[in-house]
N, C-alpha and C positions, 0 to 999 in steps of 0.2 A: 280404206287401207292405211289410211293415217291417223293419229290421235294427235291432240295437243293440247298441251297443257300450259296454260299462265299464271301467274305469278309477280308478285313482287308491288300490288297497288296499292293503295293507300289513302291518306290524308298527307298532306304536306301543308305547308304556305307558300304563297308569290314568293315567288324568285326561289324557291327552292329545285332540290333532283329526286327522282325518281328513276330508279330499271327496272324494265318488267321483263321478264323471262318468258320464253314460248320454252318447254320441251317436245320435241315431236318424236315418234314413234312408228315402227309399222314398215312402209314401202316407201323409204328415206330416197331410196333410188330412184324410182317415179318424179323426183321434188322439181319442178321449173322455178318455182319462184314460192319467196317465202313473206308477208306482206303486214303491218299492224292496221288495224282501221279502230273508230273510236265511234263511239254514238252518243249525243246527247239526246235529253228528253224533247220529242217535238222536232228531230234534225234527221235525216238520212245518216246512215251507216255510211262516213268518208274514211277512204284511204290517206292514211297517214304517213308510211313509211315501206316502203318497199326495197326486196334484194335479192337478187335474179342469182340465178345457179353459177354463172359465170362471175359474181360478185360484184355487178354495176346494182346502184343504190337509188333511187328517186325516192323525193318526199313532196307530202303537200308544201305549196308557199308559204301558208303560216308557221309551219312548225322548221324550215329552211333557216340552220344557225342556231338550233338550239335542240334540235332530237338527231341522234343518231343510230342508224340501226347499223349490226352488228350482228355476225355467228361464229358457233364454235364447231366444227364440223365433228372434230372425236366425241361432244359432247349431244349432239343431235340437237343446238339449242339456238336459239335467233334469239337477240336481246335487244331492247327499245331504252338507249337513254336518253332520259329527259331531262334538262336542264334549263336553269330558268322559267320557271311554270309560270303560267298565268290562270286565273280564274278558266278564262275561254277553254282552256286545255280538260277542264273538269268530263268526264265521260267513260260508258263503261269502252276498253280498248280489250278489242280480240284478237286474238291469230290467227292467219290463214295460209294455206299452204297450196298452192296451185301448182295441180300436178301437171305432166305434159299432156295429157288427156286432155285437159282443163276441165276436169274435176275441181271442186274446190274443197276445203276441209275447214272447218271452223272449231275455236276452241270454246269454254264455255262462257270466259270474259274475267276480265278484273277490274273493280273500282278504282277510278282516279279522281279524289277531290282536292280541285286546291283552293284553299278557303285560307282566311285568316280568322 
């Protein structure tokens, strides 16, 4: 009932920023919670950034001070900024959209490398 759509990854360097866009779509009303997770090669699919319908935010520790998540509600869009990147940060990051159901929705991912 939902789609979503990312955006916005890239190649960067340390200490550089990054936003990545979710656009979502569909049964917007359903939404409980809107969430970024990231995967490296050889790692579980971790939660990164989260942001509940009522607009309370949690993140992972490592990314605490330097990602913030963010939406646009006329826009249907949840944004992931990253600042200050480190190597560790490098992974494909998804969107996910947890309905009240708890359904889950996933987008199809965006690359993030941060290399020098």
């Amino acid at each position: 009932q939902v789609q979503l759509v990312e955006s916005g990854g890239g190649l960067v360097q340390p200490g550089g920023s990054l936003r990545l866009s979710c656009a979502a779509s569909g049964s917007i009303f359903s939404l409980n919670a809107t969430g970024w997770y990231r995967q490296a090669p050889g790692k579980q699919r971790e939660l990164v950034a989260a942001i509940t319908r009522s607009g309370r935010t949690n993140y992972a520790d490592s990314v605490k001070g330097r990602f913030t998540i963010s939406r646009d509600n006329a826009k249907n869009t949840v944004y992931l900024q990253m600042n200050s990147l480190k190597p560790e940060d490098t992974a494909v990051y998804y969107c996910n959209a947890l309905m009240y159901s708890r359904v889950n929705y996933w987008g199809q991912g965006t690359k993030v490398t941060v290399s020098s």
